[in-house]
N, CA, C and O atoms as a GROMACS GRO file, in nm:
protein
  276
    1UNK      N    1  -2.100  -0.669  -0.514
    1UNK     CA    2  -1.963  -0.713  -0.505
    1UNK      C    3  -1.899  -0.647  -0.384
    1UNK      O    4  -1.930  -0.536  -0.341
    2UNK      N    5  -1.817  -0.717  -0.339
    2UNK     CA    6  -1.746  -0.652  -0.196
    2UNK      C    7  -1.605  -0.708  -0.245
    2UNK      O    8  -1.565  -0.793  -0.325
    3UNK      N    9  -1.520  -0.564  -0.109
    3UNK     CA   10  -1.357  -0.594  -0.171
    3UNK      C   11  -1.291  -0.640  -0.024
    3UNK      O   12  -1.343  -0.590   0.076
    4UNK      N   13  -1.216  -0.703  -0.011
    4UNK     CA   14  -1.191  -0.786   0.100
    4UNK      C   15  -1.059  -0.756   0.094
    4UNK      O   16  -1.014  -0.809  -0.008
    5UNK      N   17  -0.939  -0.672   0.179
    5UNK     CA   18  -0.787  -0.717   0.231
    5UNK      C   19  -0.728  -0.792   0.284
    5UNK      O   20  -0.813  -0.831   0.365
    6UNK      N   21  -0.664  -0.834   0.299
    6UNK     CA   22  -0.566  -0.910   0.337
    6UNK      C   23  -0.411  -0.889   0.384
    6UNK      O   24  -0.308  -0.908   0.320
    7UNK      N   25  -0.427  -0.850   0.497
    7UNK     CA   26  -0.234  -0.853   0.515
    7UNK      C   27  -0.194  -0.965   0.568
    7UNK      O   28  -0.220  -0.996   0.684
    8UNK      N   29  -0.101  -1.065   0.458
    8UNK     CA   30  -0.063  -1.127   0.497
    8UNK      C   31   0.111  -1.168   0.515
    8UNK      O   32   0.172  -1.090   0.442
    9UNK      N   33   0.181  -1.236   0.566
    9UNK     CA   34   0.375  -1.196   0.566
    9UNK      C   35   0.403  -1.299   0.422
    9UNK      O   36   0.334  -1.392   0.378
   10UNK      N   37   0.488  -1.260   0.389
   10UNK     CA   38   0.577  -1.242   0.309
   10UNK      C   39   0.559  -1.389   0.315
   10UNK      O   40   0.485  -1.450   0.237
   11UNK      N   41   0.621  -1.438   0.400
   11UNK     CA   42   0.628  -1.634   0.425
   11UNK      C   43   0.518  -1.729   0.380
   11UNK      O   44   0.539  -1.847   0.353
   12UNK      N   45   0.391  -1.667   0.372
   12UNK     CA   46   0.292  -1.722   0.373
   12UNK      C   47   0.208  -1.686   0.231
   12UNK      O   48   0.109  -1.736   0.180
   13UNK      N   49   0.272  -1.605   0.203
   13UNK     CA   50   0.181  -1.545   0.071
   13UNK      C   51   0.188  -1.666  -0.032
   13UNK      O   52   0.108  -1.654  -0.124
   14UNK      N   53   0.272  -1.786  -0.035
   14UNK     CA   54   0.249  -1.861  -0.150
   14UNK      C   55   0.189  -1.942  -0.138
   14UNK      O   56   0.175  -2.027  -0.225
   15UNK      N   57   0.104  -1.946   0.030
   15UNK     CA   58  -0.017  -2.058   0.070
   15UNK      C   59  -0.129  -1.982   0.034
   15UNK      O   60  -0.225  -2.049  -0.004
   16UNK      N   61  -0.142  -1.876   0.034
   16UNK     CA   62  -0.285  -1.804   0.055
   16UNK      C   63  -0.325  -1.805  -0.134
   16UNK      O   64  -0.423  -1.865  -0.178
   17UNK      N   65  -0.228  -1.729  -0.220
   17UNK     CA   66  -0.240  -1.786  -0.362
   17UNK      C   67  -0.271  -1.945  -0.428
   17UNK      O   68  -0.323  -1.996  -0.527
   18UNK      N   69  -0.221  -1.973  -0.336
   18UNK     CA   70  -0.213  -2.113  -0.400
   18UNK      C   71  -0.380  -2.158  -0.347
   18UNK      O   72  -0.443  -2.246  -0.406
   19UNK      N   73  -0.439  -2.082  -0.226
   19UNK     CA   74  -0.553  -2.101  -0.215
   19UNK      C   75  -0.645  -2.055  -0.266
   19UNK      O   76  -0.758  -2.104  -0.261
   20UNK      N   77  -0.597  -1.900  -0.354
   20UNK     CA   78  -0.698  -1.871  -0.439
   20UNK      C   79  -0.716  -1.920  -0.567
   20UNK      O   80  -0.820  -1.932  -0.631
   21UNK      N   81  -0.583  -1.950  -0.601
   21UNK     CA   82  -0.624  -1.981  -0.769
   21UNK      C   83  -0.677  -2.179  -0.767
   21UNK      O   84  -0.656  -2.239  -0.873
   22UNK      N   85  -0.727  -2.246  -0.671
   22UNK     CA   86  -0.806  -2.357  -0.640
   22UNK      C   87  -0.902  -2.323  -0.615
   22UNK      O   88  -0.973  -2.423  -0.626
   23UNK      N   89  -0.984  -2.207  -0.574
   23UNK     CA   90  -1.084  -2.204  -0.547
   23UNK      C   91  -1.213  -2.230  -0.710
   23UNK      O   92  -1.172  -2.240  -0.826
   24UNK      N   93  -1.322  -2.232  -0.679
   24UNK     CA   94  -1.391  -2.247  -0.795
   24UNK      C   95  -1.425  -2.150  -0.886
   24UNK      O   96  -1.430  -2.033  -0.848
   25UNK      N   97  -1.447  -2.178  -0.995
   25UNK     CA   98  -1.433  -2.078  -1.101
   25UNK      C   99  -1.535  -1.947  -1.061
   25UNK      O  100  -1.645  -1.983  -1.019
   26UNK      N  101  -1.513  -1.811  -1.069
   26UNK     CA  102  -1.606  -1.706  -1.059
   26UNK      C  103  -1.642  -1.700  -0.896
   26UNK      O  104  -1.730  -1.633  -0.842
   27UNK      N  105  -1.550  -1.788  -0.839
   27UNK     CA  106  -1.548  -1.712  -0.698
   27UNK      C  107  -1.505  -1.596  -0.636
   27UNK      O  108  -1.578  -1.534  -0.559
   28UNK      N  109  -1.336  -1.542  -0.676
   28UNK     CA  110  -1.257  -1.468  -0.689
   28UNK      C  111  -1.300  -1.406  -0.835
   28UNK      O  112  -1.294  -1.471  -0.940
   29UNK      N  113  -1.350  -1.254  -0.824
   29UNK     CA  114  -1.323  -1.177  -0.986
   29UNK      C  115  -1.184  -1.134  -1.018
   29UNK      O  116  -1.148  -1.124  -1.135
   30UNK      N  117  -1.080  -1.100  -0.885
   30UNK     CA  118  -0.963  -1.059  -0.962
   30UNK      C  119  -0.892  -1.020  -0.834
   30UNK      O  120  -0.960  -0.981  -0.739
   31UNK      N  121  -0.764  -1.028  -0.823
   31UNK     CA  122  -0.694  -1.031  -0.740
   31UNK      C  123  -0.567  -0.960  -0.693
   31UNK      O  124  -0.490  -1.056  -0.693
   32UNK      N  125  -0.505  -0.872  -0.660
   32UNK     CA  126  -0.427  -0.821  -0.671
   32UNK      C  127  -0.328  -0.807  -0.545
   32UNK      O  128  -0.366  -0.779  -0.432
   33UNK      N  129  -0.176  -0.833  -0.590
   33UNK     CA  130  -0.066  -0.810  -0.492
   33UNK      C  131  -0.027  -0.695  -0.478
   33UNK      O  132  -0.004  -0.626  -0.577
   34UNK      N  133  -0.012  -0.648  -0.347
   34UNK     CA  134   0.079  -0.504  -0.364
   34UNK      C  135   0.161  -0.521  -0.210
   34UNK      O  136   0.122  -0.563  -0.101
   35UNK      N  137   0.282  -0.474  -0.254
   35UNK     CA  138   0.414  -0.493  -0.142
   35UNK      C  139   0.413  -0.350  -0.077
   35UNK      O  140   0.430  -0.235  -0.119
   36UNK      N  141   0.391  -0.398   0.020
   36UNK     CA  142   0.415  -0.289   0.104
   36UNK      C  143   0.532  -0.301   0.232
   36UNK      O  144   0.537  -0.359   0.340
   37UNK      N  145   0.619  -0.210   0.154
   37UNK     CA  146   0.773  -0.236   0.216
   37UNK      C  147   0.733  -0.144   0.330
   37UNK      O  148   0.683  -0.032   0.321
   38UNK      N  149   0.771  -0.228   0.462
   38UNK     CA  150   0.787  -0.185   0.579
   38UNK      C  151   0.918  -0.024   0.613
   38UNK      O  152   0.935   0.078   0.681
   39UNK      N  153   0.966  -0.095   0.523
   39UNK     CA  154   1.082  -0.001   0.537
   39UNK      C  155   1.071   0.132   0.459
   39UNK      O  156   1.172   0.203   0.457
   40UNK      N  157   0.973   0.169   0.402
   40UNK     CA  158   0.949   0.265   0.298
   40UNK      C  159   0.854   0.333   0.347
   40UNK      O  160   0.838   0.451   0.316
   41UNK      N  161   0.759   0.256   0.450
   41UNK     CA  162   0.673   0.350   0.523
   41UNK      C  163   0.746   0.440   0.629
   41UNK      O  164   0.726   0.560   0.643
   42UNK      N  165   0.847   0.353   0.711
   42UNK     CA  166   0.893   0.411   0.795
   42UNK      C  167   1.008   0.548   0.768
   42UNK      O  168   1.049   0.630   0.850
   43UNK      N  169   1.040   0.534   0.620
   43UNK     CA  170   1.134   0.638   0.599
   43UNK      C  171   0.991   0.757   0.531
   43UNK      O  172   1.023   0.876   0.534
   44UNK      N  173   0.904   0.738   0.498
   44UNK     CA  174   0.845   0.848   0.461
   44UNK      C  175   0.750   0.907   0.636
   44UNK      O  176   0.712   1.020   0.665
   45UNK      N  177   0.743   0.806   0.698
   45UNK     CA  178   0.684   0.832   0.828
   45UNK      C  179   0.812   0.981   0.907
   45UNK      O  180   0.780   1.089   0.957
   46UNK      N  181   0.954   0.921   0.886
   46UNK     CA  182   1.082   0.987   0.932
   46UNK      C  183   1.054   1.108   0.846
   46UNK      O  184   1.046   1.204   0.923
   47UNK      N  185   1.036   1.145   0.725
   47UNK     CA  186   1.072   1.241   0.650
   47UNK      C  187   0.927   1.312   0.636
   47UNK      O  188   0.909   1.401   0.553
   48UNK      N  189   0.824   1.267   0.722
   48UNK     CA  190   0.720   1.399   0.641
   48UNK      C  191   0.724   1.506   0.753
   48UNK      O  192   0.697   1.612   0.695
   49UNK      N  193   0.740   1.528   0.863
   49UNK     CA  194   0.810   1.654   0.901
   49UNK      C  195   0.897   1.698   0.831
   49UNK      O  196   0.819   1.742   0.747
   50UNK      N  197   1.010   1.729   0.784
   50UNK     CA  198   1.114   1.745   0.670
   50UNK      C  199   1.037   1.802   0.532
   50UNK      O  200   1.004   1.905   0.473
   51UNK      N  201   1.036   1.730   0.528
   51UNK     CA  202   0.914   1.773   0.400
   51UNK      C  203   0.866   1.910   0.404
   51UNK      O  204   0.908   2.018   0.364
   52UNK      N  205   0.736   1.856   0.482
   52UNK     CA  206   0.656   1.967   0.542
   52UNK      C  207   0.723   2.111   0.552
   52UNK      O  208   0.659   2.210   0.514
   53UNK      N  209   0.847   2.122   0.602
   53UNK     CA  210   0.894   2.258   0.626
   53UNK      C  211   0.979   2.300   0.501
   53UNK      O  212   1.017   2.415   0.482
   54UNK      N  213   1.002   2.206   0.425
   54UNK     CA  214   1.108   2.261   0.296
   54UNK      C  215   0.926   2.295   0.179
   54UNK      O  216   0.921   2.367   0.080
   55UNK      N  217   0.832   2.231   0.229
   55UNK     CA  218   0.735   2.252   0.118
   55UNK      C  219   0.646   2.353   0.170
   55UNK      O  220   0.557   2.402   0.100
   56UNK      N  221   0.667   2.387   0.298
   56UNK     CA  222   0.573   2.477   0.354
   56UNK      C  223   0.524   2.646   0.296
   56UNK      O  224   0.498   2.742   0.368
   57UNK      N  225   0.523   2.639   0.115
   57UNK     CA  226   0.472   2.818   0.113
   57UNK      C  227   0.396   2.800   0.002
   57UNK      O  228   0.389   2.680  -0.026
   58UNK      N  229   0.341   2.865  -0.068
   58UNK     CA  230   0.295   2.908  -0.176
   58UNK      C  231   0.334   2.811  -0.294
   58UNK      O  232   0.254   2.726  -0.334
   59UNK      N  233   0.470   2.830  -0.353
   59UNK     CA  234   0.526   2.816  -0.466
   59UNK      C  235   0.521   2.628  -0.494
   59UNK      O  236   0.509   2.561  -0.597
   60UNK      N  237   0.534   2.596  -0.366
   60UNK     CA  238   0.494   2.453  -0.387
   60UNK      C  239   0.372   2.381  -0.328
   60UNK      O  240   0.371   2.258  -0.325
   61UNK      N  241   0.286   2.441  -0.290
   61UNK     CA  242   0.132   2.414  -0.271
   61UNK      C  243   0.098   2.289  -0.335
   61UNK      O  244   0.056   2.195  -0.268
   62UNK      N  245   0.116   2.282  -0.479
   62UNK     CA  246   0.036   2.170  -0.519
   62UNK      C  247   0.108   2.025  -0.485
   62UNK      O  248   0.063   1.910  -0.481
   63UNK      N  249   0.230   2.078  -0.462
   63UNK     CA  250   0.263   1.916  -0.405
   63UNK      C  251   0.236   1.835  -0.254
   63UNK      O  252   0.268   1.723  -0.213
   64UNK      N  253   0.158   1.956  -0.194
   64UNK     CA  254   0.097   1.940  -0.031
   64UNK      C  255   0.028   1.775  -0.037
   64UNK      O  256   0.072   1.674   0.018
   65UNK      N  257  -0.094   1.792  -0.126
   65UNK     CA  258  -0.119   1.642  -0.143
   65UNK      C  259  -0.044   1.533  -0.084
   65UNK      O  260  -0.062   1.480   0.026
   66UNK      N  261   0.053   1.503  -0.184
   66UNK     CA  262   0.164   1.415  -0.169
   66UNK      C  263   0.210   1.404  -0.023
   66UNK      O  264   0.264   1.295  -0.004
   67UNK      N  265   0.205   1.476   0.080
   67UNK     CA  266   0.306   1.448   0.195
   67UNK      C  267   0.201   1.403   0.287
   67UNK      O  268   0.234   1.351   0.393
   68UNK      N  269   0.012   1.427   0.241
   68UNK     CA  270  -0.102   1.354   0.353
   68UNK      C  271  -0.102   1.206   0.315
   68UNK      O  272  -0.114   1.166   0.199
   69UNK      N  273  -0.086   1.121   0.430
   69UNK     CA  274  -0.136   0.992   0.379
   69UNK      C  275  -0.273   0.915   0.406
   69UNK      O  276  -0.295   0.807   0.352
   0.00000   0.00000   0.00000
């Protein structure tokens, strides 16, 4: 099995569905949408310097994770 992405705009996403769920049965195993707000990258892109220095010691270590993408 292989997993295949797709970025496609916003405008077009109800052609590309509409092309999967026609396709033939057990072609597609399963399918999934996920929104990825432009605008949500760019404010965490703005804020992980910020971050970084209010999280920068010891006491909050385990939330370091969270600020690599």
């Amino acid at each position: 099995m292989h997993t295949m992405k797709l970025e496609v705009e916003d405008s077009k996403l109800d052609i590309i569905l509409n092309i999967i769920r026609n396709l033939k049965d057990d072609v597609i195993a399963k399918y999934e949408i996920i929104n990825d707000n432009i605008e949500a990258k760019e404010f965490m892109d703005i804020s992980q310097k910020s971050l970084e220095k209010v999280w920068d010691n010891e006491e909050d270590s385990i939330y370091d994770k969270y600020l690599k993408v």
